[in-house]
Backbone bond lengths (Angstrom), bond angles and torsions (degrees), N, CA, C in turn:
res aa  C-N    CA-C-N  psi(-1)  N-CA   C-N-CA  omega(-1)  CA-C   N-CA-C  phi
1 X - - - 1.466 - - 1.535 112.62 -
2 X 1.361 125.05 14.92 1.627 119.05 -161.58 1.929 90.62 -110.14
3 X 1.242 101.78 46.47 1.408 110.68 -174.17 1.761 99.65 -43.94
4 X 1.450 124.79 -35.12 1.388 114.53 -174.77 1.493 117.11 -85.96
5 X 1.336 124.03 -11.84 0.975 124.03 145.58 1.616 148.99 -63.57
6 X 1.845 97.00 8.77 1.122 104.58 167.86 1.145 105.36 -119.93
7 X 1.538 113.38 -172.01 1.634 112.49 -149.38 1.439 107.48 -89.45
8 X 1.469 133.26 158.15 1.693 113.25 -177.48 1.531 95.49 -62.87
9 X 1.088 162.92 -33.14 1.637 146.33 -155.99 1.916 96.32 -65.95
10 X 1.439 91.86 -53.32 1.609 94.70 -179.45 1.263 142.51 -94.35
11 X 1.713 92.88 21.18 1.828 114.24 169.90 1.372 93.86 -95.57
12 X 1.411 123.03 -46.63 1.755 135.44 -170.52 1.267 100.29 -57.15
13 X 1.533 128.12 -38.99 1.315 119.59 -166.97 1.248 98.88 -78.20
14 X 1.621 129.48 -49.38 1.329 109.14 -163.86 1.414 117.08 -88.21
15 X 1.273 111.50 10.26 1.600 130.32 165.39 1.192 103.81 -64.46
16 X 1.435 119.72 -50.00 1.774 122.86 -142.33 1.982 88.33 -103.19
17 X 1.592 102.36 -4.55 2.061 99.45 171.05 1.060 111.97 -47.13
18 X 1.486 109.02 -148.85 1.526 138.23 179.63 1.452 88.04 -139.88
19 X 1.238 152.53 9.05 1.295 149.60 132.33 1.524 124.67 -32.83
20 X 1.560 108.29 114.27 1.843 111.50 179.60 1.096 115.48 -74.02
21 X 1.717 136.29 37.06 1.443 155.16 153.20 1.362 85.01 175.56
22 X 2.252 74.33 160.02 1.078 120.34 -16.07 2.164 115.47 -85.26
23 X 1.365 98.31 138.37 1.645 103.57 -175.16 1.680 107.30 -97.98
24 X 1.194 96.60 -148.62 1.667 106.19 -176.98 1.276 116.34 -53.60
25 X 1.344 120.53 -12.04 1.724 115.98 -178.17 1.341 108.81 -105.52
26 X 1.600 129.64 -17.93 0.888 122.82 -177.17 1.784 112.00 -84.82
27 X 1.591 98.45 -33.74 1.166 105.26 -176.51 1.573 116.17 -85.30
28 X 1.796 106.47 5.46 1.709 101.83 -174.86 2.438 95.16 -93.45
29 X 1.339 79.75 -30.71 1.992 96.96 172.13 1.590 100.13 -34.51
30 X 1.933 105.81 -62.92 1.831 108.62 -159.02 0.939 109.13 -89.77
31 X 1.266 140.33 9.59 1.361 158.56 165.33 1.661 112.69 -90.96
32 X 1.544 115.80 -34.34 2.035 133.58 153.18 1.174 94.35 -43.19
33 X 1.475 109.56 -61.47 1.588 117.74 -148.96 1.651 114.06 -70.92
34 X 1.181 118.52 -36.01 1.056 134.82 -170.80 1.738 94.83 -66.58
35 X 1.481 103.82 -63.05 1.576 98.42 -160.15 1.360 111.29 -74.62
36 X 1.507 112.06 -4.76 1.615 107.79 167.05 1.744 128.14 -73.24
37 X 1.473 77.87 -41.63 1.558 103.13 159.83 1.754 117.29 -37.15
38 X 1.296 117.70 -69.22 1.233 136.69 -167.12 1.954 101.67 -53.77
39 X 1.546 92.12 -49.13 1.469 87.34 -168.21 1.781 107.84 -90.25
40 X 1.277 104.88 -5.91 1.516 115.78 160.41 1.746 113.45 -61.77
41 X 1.499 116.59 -39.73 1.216 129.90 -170.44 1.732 114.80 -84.40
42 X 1.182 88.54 -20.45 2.233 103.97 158.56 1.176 103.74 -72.99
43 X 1.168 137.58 -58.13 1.290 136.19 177.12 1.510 128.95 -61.49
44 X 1.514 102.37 -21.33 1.467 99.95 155.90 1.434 126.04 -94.53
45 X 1.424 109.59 11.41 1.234 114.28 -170.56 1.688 102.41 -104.35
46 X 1.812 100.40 -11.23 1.242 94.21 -176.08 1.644 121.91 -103.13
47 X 1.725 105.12 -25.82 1.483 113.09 159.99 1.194 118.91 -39.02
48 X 1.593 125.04 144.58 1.209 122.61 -173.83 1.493 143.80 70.28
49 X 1.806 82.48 -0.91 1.944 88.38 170.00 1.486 133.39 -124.76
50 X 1.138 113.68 97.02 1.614 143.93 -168.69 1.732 86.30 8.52
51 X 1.142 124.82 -54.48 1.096 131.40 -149.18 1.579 118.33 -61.42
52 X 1.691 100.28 -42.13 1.241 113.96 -158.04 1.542 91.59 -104.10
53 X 1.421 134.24 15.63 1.393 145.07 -175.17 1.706 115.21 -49.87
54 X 1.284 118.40 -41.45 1.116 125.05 178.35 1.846 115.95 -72.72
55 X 1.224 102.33 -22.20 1.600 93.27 175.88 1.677 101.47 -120.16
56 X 1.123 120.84 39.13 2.045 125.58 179.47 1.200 104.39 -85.72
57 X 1.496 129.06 -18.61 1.167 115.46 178.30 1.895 123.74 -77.55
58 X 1.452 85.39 -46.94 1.230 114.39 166.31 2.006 122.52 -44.71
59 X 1.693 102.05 -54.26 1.287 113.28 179.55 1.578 119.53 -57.68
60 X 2.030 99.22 -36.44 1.342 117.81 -175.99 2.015 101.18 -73.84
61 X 0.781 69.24 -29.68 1.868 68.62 163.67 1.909 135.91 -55.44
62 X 1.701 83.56 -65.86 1.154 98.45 147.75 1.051 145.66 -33.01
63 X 1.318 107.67 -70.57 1.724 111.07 169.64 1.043 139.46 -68.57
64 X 1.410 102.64 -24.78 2.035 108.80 154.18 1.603 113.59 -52.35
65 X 1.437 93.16 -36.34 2.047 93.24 169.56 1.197 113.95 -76.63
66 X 1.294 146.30 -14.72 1.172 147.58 -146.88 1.457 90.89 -129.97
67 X 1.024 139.13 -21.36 1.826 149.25 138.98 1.497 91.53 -14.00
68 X 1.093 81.75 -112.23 2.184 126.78 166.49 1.504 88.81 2.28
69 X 1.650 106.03 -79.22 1.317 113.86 -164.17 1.377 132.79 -29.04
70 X 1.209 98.43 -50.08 1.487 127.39 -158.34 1.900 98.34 -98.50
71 X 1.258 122.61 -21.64 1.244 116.90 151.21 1.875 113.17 -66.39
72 X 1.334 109.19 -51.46 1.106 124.21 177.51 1.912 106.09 -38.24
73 X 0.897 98.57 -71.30 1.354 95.21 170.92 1.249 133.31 -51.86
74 X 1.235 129.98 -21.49 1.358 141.23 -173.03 1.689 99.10 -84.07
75 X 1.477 93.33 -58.54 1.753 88.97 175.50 1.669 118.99 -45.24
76 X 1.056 129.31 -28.52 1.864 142.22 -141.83 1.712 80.94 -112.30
77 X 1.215 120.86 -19.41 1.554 108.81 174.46 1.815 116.27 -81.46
78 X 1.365 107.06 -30.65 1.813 132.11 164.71 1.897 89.77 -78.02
79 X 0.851 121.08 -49.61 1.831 97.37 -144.29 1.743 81.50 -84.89
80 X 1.247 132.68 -13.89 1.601 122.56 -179.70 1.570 120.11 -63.39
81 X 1.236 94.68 -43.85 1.472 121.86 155.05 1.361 123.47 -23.93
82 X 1.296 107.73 -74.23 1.336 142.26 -166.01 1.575 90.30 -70.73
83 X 1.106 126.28 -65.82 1.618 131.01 -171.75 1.412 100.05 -59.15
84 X 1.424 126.00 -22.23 1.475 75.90 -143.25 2.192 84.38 -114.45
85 X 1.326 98.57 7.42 1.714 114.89 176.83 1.540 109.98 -60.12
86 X 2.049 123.27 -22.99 1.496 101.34 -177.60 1.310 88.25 -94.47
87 X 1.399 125.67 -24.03 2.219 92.86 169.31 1.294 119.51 -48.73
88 X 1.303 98.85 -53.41 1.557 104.67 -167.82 1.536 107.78 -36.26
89 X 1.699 112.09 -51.63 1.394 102.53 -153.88 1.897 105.88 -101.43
90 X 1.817 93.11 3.71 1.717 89.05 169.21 1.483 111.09 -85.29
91 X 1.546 137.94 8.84 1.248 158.96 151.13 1.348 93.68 -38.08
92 X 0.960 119.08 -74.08 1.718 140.50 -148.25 1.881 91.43 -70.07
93 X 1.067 101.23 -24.27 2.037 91.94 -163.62 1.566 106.95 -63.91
94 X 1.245 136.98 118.95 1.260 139.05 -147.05 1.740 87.98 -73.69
95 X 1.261 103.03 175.68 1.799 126.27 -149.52 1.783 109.13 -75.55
96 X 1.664 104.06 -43.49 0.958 134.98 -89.75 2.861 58.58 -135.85
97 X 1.187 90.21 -42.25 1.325 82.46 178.54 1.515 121.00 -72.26
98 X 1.510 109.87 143.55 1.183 115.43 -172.08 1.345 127.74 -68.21
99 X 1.417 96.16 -32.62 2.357 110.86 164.46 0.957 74.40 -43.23
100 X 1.515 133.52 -113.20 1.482 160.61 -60.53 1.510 105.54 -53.91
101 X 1.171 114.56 -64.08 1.883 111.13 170.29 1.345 117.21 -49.42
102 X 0.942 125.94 -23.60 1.501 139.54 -129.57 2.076 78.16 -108.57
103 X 1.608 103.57 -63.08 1.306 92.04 164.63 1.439 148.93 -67.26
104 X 1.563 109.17 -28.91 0.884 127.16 150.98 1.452 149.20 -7.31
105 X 1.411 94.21 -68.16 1.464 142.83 -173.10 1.578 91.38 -66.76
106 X 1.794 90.80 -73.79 1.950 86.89 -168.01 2.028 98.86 -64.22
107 X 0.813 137.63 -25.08 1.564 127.45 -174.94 1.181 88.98 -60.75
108 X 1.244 123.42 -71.16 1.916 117.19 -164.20 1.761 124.63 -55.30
109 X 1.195 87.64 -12.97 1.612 88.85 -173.09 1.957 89.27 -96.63
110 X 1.150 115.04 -37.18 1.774 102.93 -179.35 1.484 88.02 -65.05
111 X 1.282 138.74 -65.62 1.169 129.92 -157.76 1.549 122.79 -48.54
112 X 1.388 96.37 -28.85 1.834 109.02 173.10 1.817 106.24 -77.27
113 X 1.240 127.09 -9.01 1.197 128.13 -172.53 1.422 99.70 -81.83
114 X 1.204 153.28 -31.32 1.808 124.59 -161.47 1.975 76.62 -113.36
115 X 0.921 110.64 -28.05 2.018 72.82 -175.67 1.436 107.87 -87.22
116 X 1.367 124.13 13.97 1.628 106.73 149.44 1.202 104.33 -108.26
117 X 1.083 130.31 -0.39 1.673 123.08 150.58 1.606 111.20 -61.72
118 X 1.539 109.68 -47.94 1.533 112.18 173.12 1.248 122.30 -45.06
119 X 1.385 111.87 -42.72 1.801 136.08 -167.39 1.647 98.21 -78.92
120 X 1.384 118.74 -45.18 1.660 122.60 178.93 1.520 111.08 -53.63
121 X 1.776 114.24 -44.67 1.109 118.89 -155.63 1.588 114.61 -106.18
122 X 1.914 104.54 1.17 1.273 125.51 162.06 1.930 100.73 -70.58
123 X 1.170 98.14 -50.76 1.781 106.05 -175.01 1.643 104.98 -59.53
124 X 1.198 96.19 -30.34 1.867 77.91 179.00 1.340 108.92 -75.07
125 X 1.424 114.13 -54.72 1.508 116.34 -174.31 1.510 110.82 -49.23
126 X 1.426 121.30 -34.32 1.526 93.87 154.96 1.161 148.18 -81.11
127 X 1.086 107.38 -18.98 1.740 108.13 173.77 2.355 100.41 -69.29
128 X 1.014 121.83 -33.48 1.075 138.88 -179.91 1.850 88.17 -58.73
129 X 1.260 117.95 -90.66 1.666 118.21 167.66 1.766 119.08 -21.77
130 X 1.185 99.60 -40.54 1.424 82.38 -162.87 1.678 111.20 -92.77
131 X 1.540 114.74 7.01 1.254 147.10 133.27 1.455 120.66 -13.63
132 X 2.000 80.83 -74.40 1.730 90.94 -155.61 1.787 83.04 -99.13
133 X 0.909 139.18 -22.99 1.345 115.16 147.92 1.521 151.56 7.51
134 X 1.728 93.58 -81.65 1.040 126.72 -175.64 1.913 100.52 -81.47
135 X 1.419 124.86 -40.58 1.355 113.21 -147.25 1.789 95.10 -138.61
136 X 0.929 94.97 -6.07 1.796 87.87 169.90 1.663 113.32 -100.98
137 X 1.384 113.53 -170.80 1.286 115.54 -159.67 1.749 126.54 -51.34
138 X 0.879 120.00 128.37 1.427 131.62 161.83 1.547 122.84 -40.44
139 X 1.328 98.90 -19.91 1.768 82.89 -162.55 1.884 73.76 -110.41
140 X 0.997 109.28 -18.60 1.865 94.17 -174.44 2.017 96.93 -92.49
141 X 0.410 126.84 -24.30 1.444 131.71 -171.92 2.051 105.30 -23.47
142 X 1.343 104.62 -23.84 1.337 89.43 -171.04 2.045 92.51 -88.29
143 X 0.945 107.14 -9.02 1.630 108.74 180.00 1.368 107.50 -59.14
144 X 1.467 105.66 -45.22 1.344 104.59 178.91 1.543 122.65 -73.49
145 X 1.403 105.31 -36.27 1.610 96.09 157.53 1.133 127.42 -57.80
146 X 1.294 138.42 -26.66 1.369 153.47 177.26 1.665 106.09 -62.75
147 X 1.452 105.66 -46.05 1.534 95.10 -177.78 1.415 118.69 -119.64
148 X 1.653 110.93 20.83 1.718 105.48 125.16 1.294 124.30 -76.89
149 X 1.683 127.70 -8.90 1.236 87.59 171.76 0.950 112.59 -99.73
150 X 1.536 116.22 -6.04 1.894 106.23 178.64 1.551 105.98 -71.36
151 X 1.000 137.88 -26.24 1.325 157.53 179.21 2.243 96.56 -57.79
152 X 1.539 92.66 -62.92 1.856 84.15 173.46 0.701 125.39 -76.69
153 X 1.381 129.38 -18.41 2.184 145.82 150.77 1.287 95.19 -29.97
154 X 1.915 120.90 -63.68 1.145 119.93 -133.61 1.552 93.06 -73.30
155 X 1.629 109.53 -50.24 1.510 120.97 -151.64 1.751 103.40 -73.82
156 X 1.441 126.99 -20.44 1.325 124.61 163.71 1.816 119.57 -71.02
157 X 1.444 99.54 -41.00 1.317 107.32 179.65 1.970 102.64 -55.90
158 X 1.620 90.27 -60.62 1.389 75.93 -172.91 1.820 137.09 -61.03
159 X 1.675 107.11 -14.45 1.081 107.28 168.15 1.241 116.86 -75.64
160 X 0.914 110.38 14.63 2.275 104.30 -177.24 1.851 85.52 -100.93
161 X 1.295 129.47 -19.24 1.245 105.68 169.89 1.283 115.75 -107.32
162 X 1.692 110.50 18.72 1.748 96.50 145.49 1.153 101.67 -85.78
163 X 1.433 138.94 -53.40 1.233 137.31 -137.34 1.421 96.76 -64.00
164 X 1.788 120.35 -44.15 1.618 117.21 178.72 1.299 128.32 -20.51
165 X 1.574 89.40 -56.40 2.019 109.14 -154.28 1.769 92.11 -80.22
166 X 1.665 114.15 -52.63 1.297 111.76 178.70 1.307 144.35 -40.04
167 X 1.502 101.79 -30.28 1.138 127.51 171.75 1.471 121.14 -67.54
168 X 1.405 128.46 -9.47 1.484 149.53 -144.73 1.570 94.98 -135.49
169 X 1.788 132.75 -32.37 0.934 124.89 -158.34 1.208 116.87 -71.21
170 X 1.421 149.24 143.51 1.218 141.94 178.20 1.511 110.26 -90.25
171 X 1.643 138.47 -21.21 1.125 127.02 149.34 1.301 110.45 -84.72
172 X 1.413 99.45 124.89 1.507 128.99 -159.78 1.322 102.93 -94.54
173 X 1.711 125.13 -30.67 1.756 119.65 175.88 1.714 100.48 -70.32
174 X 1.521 124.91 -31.47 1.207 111.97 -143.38 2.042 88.05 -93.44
175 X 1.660 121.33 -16.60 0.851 118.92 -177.11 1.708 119.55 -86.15
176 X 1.413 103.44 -21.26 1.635 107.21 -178.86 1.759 99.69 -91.51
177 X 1.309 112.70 -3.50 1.863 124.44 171.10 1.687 108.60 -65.57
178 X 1.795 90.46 -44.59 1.690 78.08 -173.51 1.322 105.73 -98.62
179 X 1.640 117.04 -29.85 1.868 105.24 160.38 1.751 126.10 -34.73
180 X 1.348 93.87 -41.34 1.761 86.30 177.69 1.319 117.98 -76.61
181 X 1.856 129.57 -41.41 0.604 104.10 157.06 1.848 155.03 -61.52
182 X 1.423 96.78 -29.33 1.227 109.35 159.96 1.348 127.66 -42.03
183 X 1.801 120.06 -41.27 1.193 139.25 -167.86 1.467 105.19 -92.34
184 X 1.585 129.44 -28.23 1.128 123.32 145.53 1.464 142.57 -49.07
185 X 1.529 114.09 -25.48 1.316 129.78 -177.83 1.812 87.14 -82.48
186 X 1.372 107.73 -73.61 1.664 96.68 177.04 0.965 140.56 -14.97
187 X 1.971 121.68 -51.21 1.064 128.02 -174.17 1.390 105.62 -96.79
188 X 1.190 139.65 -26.63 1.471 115.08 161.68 1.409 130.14 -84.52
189 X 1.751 123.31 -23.19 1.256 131.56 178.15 1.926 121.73 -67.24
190 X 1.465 85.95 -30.10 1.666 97.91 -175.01 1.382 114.55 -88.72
191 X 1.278 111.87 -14.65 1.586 123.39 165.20 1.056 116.05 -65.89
192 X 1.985 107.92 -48.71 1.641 112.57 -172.81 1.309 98.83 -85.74
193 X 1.271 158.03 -31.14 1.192 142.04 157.78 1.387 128.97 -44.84
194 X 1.419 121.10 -21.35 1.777 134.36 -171.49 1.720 86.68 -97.58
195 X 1.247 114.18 -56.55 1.413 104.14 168.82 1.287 145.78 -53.40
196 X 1.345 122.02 -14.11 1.375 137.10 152.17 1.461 114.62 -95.67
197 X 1.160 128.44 17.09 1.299 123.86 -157.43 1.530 62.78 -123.98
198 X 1.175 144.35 -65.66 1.237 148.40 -124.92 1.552 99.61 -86.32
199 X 1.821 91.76 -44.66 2.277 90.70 -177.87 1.528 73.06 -62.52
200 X 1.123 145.28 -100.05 1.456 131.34 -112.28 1.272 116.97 -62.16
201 X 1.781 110.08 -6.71 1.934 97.64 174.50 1.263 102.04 -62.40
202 X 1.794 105.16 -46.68 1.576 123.91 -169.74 1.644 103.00 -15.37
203 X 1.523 113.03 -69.56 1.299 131.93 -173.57 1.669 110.80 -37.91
204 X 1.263 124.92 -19.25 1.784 128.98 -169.18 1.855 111.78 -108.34
């Protein structure tokens, strides 16, 4: 399961398998990580320069969150894994058994648990981006556009694997609970990501 501990050639391969991890949630996590990264790497581009002196305290802030973050994400690429292995194998529980919904039910709802963790921790990394955006370095500035959009890649990707399991759930209040929220992160996160994506073309 230390899928990030192997190299990208041999995460891609077992991405592109017939292997049930890591899939769309694991791969929407290193795709978080990446674009936190990027706009983590504006901020180190901006510590330490006479210029940007008045907001260093602030930036150094940031990036202790954008630390976290980007660990944060790495973990949610292993724990997606992990969640999402008793669906996989409550598939298999013949028809005909009396659990079977009963298991079901709880598999899909753990399985819906780390990609709205993914989608939560996509929303931070942008408000974090659109940060270093605005007030970190000039010459990195397109970095940060770069990892809002991997950042709105990540947080759309990962809602297509709530919407999957939800769609399957037989409690219908607890499934239109995480559709809205899910659909709330959508409609304000993907705006502010196109919108910083958008000041920073401004800049070219």
């Amino acid at each position: 399961m230390e899928f990030t501990k192997r190299s990208c050639e041999e995460f891609v391969e077992v991405l592109a398998s017939n292997a049930p991890v890591p899939g769309g949630g694991g791969a929407a996590a290193l795709v978080g990580a990446i674009g936190m990264a990027l706009g983590n790497m504006v901020g180190s581009l901006t510590v330490g320069k006479k210029k940007y002196a008045d907001v260093e305290a602030e930036i150094v802030e940031l990036k202790g969150k954008s630390d976290a973050l980007q660990r944060r994400f790495l973990e949610l690429v292993a724990r997606d894994a992990v969640c999402f292995e008793p669906l996989s194998k409550a598939y298999g529980i013949p028809k005909d058994n009396p659990d079977r919904d009963r298991i079901l039910e709880d598999a899909t709802l753990v399985a819906c648990s780390v990609p709205m963790e993914i989608m939560e921790a996509c929303c931070e990394a942008i408000d974090i981006i659109r940060v270093f955006a605005e007030k970190g370095s000039r010459l990195a500035v397109s970095d940060a556009g770069c990892g809002a959009a991997c950042c709105k890649a990540a947080l759309m990707s990962a809602s297509l694997n709530v919407f999957i399991n939800t769609k399957s759930m037989k409690n219908r209040e607890k499934a239109e609970e995480l559709n809205a929220k899910a659909n709330g992160m959508l409609d304000q996160y993907c705006a502010l990501a196109d919108g910083i994506f958008a000041a920073v073309r401004a800049n070219f």
